[in-house]
KOLKENU-113340 format. One line per field, with one value per residue (C-alpha): residue in one letter; x, y negated, z. Coordinates in steps of 0.25 Angstrom, whole numbers. Layout:
BEGIN
residuo	(A/...)
px	(X/...)
py	(Y/...)
pz	(Z/...)
END
This chain:
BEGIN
residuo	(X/X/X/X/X/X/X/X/X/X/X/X/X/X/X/X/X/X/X/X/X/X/X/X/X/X/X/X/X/X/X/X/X/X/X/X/X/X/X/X/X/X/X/X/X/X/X/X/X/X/X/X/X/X/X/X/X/X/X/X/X/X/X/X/X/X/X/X/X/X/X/X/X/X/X/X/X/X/X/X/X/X/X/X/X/X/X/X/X/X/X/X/X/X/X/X/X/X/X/X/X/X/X/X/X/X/X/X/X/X/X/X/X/X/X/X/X/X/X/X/X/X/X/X/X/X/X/X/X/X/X/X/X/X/X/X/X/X/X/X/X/X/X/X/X/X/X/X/X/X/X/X/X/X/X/X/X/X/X/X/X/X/X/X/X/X/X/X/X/X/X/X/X/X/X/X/X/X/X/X/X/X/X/X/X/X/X/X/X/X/X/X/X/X/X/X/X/X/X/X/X/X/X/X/X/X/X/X/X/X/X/X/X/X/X/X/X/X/X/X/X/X/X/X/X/X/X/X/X/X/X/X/X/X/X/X/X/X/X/X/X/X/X/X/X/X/X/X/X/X/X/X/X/X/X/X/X/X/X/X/X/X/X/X/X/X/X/X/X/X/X/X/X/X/X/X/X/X/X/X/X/X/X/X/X/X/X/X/X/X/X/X/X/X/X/X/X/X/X/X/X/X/X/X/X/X/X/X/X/X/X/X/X/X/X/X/X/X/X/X/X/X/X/X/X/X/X/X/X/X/X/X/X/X/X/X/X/X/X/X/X/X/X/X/X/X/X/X/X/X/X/X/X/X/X/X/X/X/X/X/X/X/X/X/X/X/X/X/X/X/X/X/X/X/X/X/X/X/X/X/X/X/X/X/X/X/X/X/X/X/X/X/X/X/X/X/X/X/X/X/X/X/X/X/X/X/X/X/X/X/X/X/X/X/X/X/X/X/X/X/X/X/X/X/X/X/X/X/X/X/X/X/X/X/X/X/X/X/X/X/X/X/X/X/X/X/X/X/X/X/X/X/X/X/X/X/X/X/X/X/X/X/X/X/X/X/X/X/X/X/X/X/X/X/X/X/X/X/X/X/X/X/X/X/X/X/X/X/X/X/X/X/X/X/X/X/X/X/X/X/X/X/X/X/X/X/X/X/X/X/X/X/X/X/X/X/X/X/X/X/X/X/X/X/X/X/X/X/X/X/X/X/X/X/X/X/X/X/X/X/X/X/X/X/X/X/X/X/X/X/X/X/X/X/X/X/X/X/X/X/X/X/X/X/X/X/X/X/X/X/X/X/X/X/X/X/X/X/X/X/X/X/X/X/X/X/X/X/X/X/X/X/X/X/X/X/X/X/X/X/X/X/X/X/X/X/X/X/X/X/X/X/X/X/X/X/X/X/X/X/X/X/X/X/X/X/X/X/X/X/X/X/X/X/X/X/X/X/X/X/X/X/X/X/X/X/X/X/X/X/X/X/X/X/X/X/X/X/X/X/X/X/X/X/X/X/X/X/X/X/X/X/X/X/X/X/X/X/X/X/X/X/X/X/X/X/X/X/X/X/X/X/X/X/X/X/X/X/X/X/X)
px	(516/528/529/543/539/532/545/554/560/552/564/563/550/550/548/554/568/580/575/560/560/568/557/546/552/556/542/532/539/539/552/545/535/526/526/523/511/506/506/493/486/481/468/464/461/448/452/439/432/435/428/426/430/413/411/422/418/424/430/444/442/454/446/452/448/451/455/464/474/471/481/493/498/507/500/510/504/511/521/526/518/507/504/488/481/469/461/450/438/426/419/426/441/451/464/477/487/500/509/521/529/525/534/534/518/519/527/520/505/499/489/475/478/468/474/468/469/467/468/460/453/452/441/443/438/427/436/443/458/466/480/492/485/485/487/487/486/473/479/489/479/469/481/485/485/481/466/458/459/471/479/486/498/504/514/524/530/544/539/529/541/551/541/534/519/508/509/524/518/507/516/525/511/508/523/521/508/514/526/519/507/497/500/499/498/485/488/473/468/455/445/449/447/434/427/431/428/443/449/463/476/481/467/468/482/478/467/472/483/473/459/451/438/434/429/442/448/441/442/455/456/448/457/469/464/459/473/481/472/471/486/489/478/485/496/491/483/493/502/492/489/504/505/497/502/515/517/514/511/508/495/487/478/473/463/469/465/469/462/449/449/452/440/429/434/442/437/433/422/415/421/415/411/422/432/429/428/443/448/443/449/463/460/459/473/481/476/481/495/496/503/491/492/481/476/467/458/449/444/449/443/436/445/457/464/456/458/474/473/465/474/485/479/477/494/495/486/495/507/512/514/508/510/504/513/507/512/514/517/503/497/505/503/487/488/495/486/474/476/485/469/465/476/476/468/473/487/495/507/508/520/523/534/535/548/545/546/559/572/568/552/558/568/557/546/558/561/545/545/555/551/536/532/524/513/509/520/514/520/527/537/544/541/549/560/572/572/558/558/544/544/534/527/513/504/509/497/502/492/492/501/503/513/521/530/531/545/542/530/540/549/537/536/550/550/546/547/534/528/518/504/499/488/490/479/476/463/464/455/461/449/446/452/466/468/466/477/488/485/479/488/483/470/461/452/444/437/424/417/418/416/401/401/408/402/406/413/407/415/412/419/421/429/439/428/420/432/427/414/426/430/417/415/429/424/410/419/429/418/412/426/431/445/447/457/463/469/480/485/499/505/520/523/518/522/526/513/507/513/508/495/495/501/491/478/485/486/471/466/474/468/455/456/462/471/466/454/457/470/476/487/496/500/507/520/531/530/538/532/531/525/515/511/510/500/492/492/485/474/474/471/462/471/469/456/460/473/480/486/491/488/498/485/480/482/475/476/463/458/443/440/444/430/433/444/447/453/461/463/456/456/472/468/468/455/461/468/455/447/461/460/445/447/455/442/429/435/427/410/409/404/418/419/429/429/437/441/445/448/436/448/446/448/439/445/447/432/430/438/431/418/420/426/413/403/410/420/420/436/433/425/435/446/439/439/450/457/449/455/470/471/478/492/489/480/491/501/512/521/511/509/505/500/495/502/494/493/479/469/465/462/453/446/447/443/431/443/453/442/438/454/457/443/450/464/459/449/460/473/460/459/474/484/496/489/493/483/481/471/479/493/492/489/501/510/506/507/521/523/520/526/538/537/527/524/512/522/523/509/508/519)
py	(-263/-261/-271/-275/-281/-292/-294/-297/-310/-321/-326/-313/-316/-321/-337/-338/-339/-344/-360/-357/-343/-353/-364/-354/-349/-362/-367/-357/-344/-336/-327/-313/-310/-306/-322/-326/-315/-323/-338/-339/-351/-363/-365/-361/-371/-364/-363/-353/-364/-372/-386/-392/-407/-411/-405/-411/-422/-432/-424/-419/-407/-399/-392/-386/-386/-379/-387/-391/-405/-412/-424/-428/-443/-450/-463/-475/-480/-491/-480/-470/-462/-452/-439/-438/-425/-425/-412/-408/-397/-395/-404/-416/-420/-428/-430/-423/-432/-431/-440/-433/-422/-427/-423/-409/-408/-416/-405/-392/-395/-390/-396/-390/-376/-372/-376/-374/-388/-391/-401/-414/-421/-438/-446/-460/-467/-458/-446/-436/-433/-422/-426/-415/-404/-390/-384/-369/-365/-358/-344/-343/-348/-337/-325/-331/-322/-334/-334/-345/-350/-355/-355/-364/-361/-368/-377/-387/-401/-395/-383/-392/-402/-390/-385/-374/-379/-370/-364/-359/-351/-346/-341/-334/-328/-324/-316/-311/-303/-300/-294/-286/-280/-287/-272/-277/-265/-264/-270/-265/-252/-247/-248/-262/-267/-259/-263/-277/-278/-286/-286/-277/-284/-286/-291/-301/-305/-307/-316/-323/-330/-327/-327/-326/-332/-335/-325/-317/-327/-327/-310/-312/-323/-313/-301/-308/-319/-303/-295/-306/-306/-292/-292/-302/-295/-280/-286/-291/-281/-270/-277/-277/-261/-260/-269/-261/-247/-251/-263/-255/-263/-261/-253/-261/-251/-255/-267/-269/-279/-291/-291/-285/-295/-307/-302/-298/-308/-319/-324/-339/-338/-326/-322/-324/-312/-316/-316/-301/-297/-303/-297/-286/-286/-287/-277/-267/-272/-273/-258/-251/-248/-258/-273/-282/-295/-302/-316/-322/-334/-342/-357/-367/-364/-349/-342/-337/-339/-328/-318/-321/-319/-306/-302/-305/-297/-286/-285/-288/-276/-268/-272/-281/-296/-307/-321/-332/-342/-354/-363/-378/-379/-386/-375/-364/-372/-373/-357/-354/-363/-357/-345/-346/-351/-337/-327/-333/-323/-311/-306/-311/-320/-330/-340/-352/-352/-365/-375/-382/-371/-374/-365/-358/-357/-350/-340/-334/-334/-326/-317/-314/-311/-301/-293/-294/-303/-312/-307/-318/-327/-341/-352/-357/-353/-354/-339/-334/-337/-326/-329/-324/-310/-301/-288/-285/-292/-286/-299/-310/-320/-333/-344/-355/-344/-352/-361/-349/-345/-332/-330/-336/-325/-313/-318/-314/-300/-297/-299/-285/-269/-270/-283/-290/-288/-303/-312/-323/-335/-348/-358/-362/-354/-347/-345/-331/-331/-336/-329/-315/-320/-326/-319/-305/-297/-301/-294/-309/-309/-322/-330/-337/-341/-351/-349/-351/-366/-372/-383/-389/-401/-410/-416/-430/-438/-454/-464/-474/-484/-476/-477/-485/-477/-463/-474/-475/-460/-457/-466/-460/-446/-449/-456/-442/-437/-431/-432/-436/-432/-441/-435/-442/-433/-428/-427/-423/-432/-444/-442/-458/-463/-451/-457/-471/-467/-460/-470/-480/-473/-469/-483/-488/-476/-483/-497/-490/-484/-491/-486/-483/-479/-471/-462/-458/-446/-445/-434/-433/-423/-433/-432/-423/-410/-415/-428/-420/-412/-423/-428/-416/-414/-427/-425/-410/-414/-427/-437/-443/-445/-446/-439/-447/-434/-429/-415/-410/-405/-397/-385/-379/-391/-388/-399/-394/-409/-416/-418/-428/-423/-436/-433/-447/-447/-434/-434/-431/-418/-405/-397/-386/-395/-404/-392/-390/-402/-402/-390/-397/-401/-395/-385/-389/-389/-403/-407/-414/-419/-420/-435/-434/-449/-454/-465/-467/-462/-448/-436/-426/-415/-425/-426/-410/-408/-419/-413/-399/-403/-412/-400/-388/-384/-368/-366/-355/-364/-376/-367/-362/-378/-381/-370/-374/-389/-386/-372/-359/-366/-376/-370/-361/-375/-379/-368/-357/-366/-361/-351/-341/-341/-335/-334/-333/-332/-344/-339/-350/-350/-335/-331/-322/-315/-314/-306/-297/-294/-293/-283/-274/-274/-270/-259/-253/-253/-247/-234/-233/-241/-236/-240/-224/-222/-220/-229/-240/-238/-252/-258/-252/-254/-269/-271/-265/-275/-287/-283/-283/-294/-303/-301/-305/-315/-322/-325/-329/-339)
pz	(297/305/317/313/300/308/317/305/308/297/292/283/276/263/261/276/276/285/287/288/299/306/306/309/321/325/323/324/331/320/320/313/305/315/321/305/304/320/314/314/308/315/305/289/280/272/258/255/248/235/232/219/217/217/231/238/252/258/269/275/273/265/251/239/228/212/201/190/192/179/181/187/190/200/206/208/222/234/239/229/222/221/212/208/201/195/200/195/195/187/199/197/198/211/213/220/227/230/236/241/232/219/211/214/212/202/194/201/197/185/179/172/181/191/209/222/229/244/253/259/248/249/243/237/226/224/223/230/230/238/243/242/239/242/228/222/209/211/203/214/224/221/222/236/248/255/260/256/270/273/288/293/302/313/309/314/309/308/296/290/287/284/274/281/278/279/265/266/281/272/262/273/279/263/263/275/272/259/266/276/266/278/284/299/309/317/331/337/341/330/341/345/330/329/342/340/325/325/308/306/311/295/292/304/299/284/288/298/286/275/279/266/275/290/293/291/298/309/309/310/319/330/328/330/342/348/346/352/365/364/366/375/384/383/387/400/403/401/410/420/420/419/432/439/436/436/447/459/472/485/489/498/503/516/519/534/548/541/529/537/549/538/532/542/552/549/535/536/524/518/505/491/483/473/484/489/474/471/486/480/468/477/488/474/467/482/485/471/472/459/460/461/449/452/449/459/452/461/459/470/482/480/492/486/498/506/496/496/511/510/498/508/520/512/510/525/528/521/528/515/515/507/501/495/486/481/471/481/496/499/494/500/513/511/508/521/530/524/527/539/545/540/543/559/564/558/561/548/548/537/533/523/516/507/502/514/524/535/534/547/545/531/540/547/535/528/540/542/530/528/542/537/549/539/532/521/517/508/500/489/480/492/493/479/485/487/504/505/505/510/518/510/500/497/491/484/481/469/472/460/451/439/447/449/438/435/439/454/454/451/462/474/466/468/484/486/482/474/468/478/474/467/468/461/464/456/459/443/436/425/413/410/397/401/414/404/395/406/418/411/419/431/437/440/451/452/464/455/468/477/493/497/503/492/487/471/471/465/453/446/434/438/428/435/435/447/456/468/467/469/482/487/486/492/504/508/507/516/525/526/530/518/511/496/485/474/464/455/442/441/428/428/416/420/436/438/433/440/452/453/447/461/467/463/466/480/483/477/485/498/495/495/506/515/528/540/537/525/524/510/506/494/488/475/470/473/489/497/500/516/513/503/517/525/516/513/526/531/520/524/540/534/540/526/518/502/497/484/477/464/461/470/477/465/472/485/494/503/511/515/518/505/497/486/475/465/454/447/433/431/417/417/423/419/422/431/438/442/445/456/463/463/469/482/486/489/500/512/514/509/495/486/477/465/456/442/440/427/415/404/396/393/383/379/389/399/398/397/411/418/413/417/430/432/427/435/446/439/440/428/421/421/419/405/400/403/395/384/385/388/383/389/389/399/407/414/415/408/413/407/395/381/391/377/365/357/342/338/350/361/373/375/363/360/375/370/362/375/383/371/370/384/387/375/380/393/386/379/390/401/388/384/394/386/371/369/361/347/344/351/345/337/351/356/344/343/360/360/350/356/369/362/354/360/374/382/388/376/374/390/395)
END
């Protein structure tokens, strides 16, 4: 079928018109043909099987049934009226009510003639009756196009109350099938549908409105859920290839003094074999002439710093510069003290630049910069702006990268002749499934071990009730010298209550450990970024035992001392972000420990997170539950939200389909990177389509 068919504007198919195309786009997004043909349907209601009257039970299950209406009477009753038919089947007889639009029915049935009926039934008195029926006369039931299961669309409150119910959508569906002969191009390639067993495009179409059974559905349901995956996963994919051939970046090709003295002398603890095989992975992307895109995932604590630094020597050694930007200025401080400790030995100058670096500190960061005096530059956002300019930018390493937006990223590609090579880093473990549909076209390299010496932290759920046992096991800690976090949730919406939530347990924390023996810090989002420092900074040198905090210190706060991380009100937490500030603790050779306090009051997935955080500290694994709890949308944060639009597939519940798709993208761009072939032609005829009218960016936001 010509592909322009399916992009004629809907208000030109018959039964449409002016007042409804306007509703639907409104609605539902359907401008075209095309948009209608993709509404797909929520749910079927099974209409395979008819019941007699005798067999019927008392349940809410919606049946239909063949029979004749025998009667017809209107019932006086305390308000108004009602409309009463007598149906009946050669197993008994009940009764059909209606209460609104009498008149009209009461005009349009025909008695002693053969109707489909369907609906809920009621039981009362003995016998059943079925309110507003579903009726069909069952001559022009049996002619119907429509399958004896029947879909239900999405719908809205606005088209159900300006007369676009479900059957005027079926109809439309009927007229466009009858308009278009069900002669739907191919979109796959021969071998694909053969090796896969996958049903024809038209035959996926048909059955996906019309499924005569469910086992067509479900045929259909898998051809569709693979195509759009498919799709989504070329598209990545080929963007990568064409990254890399076209994207030229600098050749690191020599592995020089700072990068071997680091290594063979200056390491301050033997690598993990998951840390050489991601180096690696690096060494290979810096030395092949293409831009390096690479997504670095590593639970808190597994030693992705050491591989920024030796990622970073690598571009000294080449006579490039580097830099690290993270997403707050406590963490962009804790990055340049950590490795300012490793670099002091080696003959590399570094510099941070944050919003609270002085105007002449600033002057010479930029003037270093520009003559290539300063070799790895780190910071904040501080670092996009127009001032800062690099003699030669070679490494640009994202820590925490979705808090960047894109735009802010694009700024640090543009300081330079050619884009910087990129690492981007993130302790939140992306599942499988969705790091290969949002970050697809990025190469991933993935840090799954810890340091040897790391011990688990041990996690434990206890109710409010249990809070001066909590005391008494804050007490024999800091006894043993350790330091402790309390934890207070920090919810935009609600930010006063927030506040003296804080506020409160700041000051029952102060009662019950009193001054001067004990010494409590506050940290929360309303204080000034120097007395934020000041504060941090007392816990980080132990003048003080027990910090009060909101999750201000989600993020890279390292304090090897700190043992116990209390989490208040942990039930109003999202999963990665408890498995975050578990994560501030459990850095140094002693045993922590990580205590979830909450109400009695819970949900069901209130109880799921606590459970999973009590039961495993498996970044992967955590990440994999909570996608199934919030969904793809969320997991990425608001500003990525509704992270797939998909149509059909789930990349949660569909996963198994994701990694089929995603290994037969890859197989057939690694055979034909152009799609030149003849056998793929309706590959590239349908991928030329959707660039143009659907790109990949619309299915990620």
């Amino acid at each position: 079928m010509n592909a322009n068919f399916l992009q004629t504007p809907i208000d030109y198919l018959k039964g449409v018109g002016p007042n409804r195309a306007d509703l639907l786009k409104k609605e539902l997004g359907i401008h075209t043909f095309q948009d209608l043909l993709n509404l797909f349907p929520n749910r079927y209601l099974d209409r395979t099987q008819y019941y007699k009257i005798a067999q019927l039970q008392q349940t809410n299950a919606e049946v239909q049934i063949i029979g004749k209406i025998t009667h017809i009477k209107t019932v006086e009753q305390k308000r108004g009226k009602r409309l009463v038919a007598t149906f009946m089947d050669e197993t008994g007889s009940m009764e059909l009510v209606w209460f609104r639009g009498q008149k009209w029915i009461r005009e349009n049935l025909k008695l002693n003639v053969p109707y489909v009926i369907f609906g809920k039934t009621n039981y009362f008195n003995g016998s059943f009756s079925m309110p507003h029926p579903e009726m069909e006369l069952l001559e022009a039931h049996e002619k119907s196009i429509r399958s004896a299961m029947q879909p239900v669309y999405p719908s809205t409150e606005k088209l159900a109350n300006s007369g676009i119910t479900n059957r005027v959508i079926n109809s439309l569906m009927q007229q466009l099938f009858l308009e278009s002969k069900n002669a739907f191009a191919e979109t796959l390639s021969k071998p694909l549908l053969e090796q896969i067993k996958l049903v024809s495009k038209k035959e996926a179409l048909f059955n996906i409105h019309f499924p005569k059974s469910q086992a067509h559905l479900a045929q259909a349901q898998y051809r569709l859920k693979f195509e759009e995956l498919f799709y989504i996963q070329l598209q990545l994919i080929r963007k990568n290839l064409i990254h890399k051939s076209k994207i030229k970046g600098y050749t690191f090709d020599k592995i020089g003094d700072n990068f071997n003295t680091f290594f063979s002398d200056h390491l301050p603890f033997k690598l993990t074999e998951a840390q050489k095989r991601v180096i690696k992975e690096i060494r290979n992307d810096l030395g092949s002439n293409a831009q390096m895109n690479r997504l670095l995932q590593g639970d808190v604590g597994s030693g992705k710093t050491i591989v920024a630094l030796m990622s970073m020597l690598i571009a000294i050694d080449n006579g490039f510069q580097a830099c690290l930007m993270a997403p707050t200025e406590i963490l962009s401080v804790q990055h340049y003290n950590g490795l300012i400790e490793m670099c002091n030995k080696l003959n590399t100058s570094i510099e941070l630049l944050t919003g609270s670096t002085k105007t002449s500190k600033r002057k010479e960061i930029h003037e270093k910069l520009e003559n290539g005096a300063l070799n790895i530059l780190i910071g904040t956002h501080a670092l996009l702006e127009d001032k800062v300019k690099f003699k030669n930018l070679g490494l640009a390493i994202v820590d925490e990268q979705h808090r960047f937006g894109v735009e802010q990223r694009s700024k640090l590609w543009h300081k330079n002749e050619y884009p910087p090579h990129v690492l981007v880093m993130t302790a939140t473990p992306i599942p499988r499934t969705l790091a290969m549909s949002i970050y697809g076209d990025l190469d991933i390299s993935v840090i799954d071990e810890l340091p040897p010496g790391r011990k688990d932290i041990k996690t434990v759920h206890r109710f409010d009730a249990n809070r001066l046992k909590v005391f008494r096991f804050i007490r024999d800690e800091i006894s043993k010298g350790r330091q402790v976090y309390i934890v207070y949730p920090l919810i935009q919406e609600s930010e006063t209550m927030d506040y003296k939530d804080l506020m409160d347990g700041y000051e029952s924390i102060v009662r019950e450990f009193p001054q001067p023996k004990y010494q409590v810090s506050i940290l929360h989002g309303q204080m000034k970024p120097a007395d934020k420092d000041y504060e941090m900074n007392r816990f980080v040198k132990g003048e003080t035992q027990i910090m009060v905090a909101t999750t201000v210190i989600e993020v890279g706060v390292n304090v090897p001392n700190a043992s116990v991380m209390i989490i208040e009100s942990a039930e109003r937490f999202g999963l990665s972000q408890l498995h975050q500030l578990r994560g501030r603790v459990g850095r140094g050779a002693e045993q922590s420990y990580c205590i979830l306090m909450t109400s009695h009051k819970l949900s069901a997935d209130a109880k799921t997170r606590l459970e999973t955080m009590v039961r495993t500290s498996d970044g992967f694994e955590i990440a994999e539950v909570d996608l199934k709890l919030r969904g793809p949308g969320d997991m990425m944060g608001t500003q990525q939200s509704g992270v797939l639009n998909l149509r059909i597939a789930d990349i949660v519940k569909d996963s198994e389909i994701l990694k089929i798709a995603r290994s037969y993208a890859a197989q057939t761009l690694k055979g034909d990177p152009n799609l030149t072939s003849e056998e793929n032609i309706p590959i590239k005829n349908t991928y030329a389509q959707l660039v143009k009218y659907r790109n990949i960016w619309n299915y990620i936001s």
